[in-house]
N, C-alpha and C positions, 0 to 999 in steps of 0.2 A: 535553466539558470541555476546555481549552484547557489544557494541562499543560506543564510545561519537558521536560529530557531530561538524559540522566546526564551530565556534566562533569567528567571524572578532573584531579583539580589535582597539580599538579606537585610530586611527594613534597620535593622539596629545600626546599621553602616551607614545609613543615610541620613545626614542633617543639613538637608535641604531647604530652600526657602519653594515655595509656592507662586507662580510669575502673579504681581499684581496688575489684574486686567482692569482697574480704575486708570491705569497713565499708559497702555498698549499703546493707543493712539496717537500719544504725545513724543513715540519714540522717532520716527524720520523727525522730524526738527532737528533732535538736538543729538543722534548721534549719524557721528558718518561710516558708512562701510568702508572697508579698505581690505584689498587684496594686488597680488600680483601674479603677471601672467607671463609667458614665454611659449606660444606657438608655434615654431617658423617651418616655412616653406624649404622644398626647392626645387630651380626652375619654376617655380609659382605655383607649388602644390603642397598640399601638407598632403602629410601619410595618413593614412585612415585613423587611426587610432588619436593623435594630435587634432585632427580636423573634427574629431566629436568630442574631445576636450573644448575644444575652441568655441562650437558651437554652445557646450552646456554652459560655458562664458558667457556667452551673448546676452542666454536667456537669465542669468544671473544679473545682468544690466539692463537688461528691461524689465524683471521682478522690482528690481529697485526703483528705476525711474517712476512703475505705475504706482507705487507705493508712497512715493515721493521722499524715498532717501539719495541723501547727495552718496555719492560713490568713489572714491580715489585708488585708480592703479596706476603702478610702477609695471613698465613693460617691458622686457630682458632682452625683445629681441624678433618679438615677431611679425607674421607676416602682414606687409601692410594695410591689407584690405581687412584684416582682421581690425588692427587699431583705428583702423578712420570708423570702424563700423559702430566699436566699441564707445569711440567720441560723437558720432552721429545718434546714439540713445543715451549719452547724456553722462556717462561718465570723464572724470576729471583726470585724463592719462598723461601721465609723466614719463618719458624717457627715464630709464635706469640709469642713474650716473651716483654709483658709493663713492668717490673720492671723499664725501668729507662723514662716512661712515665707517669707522676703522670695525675691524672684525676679521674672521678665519675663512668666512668663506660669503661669493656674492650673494649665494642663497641667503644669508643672514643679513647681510649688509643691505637689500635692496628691500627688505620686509619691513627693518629699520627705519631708509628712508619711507616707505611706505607710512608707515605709521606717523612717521614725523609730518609732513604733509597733512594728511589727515586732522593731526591732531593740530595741526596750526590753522585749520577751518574756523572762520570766524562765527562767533553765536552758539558753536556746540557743545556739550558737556562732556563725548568721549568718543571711542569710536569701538566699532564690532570690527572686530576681523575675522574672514572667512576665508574658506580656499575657494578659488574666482570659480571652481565647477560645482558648487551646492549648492543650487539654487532654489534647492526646495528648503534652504535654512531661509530662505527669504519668506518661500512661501510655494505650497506646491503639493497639501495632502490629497488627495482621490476625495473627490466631494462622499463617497459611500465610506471610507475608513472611518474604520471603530477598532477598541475604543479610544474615541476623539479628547485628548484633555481639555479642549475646548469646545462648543456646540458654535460659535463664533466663528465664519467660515473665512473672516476680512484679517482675523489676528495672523500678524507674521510672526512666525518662532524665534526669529530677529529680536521683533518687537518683548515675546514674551521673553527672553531671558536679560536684555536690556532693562528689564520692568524694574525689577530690582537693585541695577546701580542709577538708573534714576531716582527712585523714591530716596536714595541714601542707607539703603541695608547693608550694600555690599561696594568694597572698589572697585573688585574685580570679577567677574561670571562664571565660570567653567558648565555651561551646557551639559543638561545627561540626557542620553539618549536613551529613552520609554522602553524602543523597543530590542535595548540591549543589544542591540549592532544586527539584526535576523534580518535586516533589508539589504545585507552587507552578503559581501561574498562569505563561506564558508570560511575555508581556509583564515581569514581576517577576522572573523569575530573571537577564536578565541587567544589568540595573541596579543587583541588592543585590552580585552581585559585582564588578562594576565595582566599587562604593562600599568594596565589602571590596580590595580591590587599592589604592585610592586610600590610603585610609588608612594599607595599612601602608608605602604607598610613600613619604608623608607622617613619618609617624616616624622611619620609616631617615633620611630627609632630613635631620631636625632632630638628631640623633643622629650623623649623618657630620658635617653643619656645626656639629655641638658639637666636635669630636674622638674621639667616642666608637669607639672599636675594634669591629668587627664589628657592626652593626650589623644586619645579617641576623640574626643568633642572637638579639639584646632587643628585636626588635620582629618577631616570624615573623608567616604569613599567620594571622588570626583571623576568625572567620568574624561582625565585628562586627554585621551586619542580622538577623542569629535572634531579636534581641530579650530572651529572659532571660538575667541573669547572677548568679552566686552569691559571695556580699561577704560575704568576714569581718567580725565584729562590729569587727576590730581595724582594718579601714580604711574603717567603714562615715561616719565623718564626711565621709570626702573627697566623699562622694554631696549628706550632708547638706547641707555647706558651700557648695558649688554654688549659685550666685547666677545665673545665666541667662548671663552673660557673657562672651564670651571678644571681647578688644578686638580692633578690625585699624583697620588705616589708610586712609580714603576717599580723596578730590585734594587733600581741605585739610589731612591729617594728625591729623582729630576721633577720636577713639574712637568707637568703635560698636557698641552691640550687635547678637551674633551672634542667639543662641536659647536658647528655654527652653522648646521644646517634648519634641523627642527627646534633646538636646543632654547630658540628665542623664546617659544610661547610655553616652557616649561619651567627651567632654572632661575628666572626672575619671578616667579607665580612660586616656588617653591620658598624662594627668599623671604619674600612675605608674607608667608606665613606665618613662618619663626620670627617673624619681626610685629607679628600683628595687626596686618592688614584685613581687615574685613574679606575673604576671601570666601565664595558661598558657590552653590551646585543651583541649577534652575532645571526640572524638567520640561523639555519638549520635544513634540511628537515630529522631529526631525526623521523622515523616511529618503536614505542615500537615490538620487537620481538611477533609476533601472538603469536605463544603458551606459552608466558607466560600472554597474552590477557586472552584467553581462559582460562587457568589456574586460571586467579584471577577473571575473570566477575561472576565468578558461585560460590566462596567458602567464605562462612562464616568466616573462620580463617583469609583471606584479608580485607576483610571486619571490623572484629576487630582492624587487625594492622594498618588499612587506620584511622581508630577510637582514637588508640592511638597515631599516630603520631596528628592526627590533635590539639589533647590535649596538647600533648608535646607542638604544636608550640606554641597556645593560651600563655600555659605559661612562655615560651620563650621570645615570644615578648613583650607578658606583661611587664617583668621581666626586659626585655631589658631596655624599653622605663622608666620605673623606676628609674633606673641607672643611664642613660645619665641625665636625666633631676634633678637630685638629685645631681650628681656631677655638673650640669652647675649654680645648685640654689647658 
């Protein structure tokens, strides 16, 4: 297996909170998980690689269930027996239907309704989103891993990074992961960081060429490529709202759209920042499920998609930092 290796980031970059393990406990109540899935068959088979996606799904819904978080997917399309299975351990599965989610693309539009859903769960205070195969963000360290941020063998990594938009420190979460992506494949660990340096390089930018004073301290390193993040119900529209777009200028000065694939859990977390939202980093000892390690260190088609995300961002950010500074002119 083709693995990364440990990466010490440089303490002065990090202005991180600490998860508070007083309210761990208190987190399945009040927030609900939300992800979405698209496995499908055919002739009644998924292809190998889909069918252990699928599976590392399952076990994502029954981490949750034992843990006793409520769970909401949006489902794109897959194979049947996958979704009755998914509803037989207790998650709340939704049919994909965007009509009344405008946006550029369904991947964006069905994450949207995802959320929406979610956030319309009664009695909660936000929700976590994950991608449906990390089930070890629910919970899932090797009982002998060291070293443990916690000695607490019951805490979910869910739970710890939720800790803190619970107590009220933060709206929104961005997860860092400990062990700087070395349970990852190779080839991925050092592209998602890169993307994580760009970005925060990108805000401080926009944020110097606003005026804004210190910019280092409102926009620190977040470890934005981990993928889940946890959204107060109170700025959960800023996700909703999200229209796939974020303009930048071609040779002829046309508007253009960016993306509406990944773009949802970035470009609205960036907004907020420059606007002032409590936006904070939590570490945990999130270790990526081995056999989808395995799965992606060896395959060409990962390889691609690691390809085209990195483009997408490029353009993203770009696009971004375009924007901001064109509206501040």
């Amino acid at each position: 297996m083709k693995t990364g290796f440990p990466i010490e980031l440089p303490k002065e970059i990090l202005k991180e909170l600490q998860p508070n393990v007083d309210v761990v406990l208190d987190i399945p109540k009040n927030y609900v998980l939300v992800t979405t899935t698209m496995y499908p068959s055919k002739d009644g088979k998924m292809a190998p690689d889909v069918e252990l996606r699928a599976n590392l799904a399952l076990e994502t819904a029954r981490k949750a269930r034992d843990l006793g978080f409520r769970i909401v997917v949006v489902d794109g399309g897959s194979d049947a027996s996958f979704s009755n299975e998914l509803a037989d351990l207790g998650a709340i599965v939704e049919k994909q239907n965007v009509d009344k989610y405008p946006g550029e693309h369904d991947m964006g539009r069905s994450r949207r309704q995802a959320m929406d859903i979610a956030g319309n769960q009664t009695g909660y205070k936000g929700i976590i989103w994950l991608e449906p195969e990390k089930h070890t963000f629910i919970k899932g360290l090797p009982e002998n891993f060291a070293p443990r941020l916690y000695s607490e063998p019951d805490f979910s990594e869910a739970s710890l990074a939720a800790s803190r938009v619970y107590d009220g420190s933060a709206q929104i979460v961005v997860p860092r992961r400990l062990d700087t992506l070395a349970s990852y494949p190779l080839q991925q660990q050092p592209g998602e960081l890169f993307q994580n340096f760009t970005v925060m390089n990108a805000i401080q930018h926009v944020l110097r060429q606003r005026g804004v004073a210190n910019p280092e301290e409102k926009a620190p390193y977040l470890d934005w490529c981990i993928g889940p993040r946890v959204i107060s119900n109170d700025v959960l529209d800023r996700f909703l709202n999200y229209r796939g777009t974020v303009t930048a200028r071609d040779k002829e000065g046309t508007p253009t759209v960016i993306e509406d694939r990944w773009a949802l859990l970035f470009a609205p977390v960036w907004d907020a920042i420059l606007e002032g939202v409590a936006v904070r980093g939590v570490p945990v000892n999130y270790i990526h499920p081995p056999e989808q390690t395995e799965l992606e260190s060896s395959s060409f088609a990962y390889d691609q998609k690691r390809c085209t995300q990195v483009e997408a961002m490029n353009k993203l950010v770009m696009g971004w930092v375009d924007e901001k500074l064109r509206k501040a002119a």
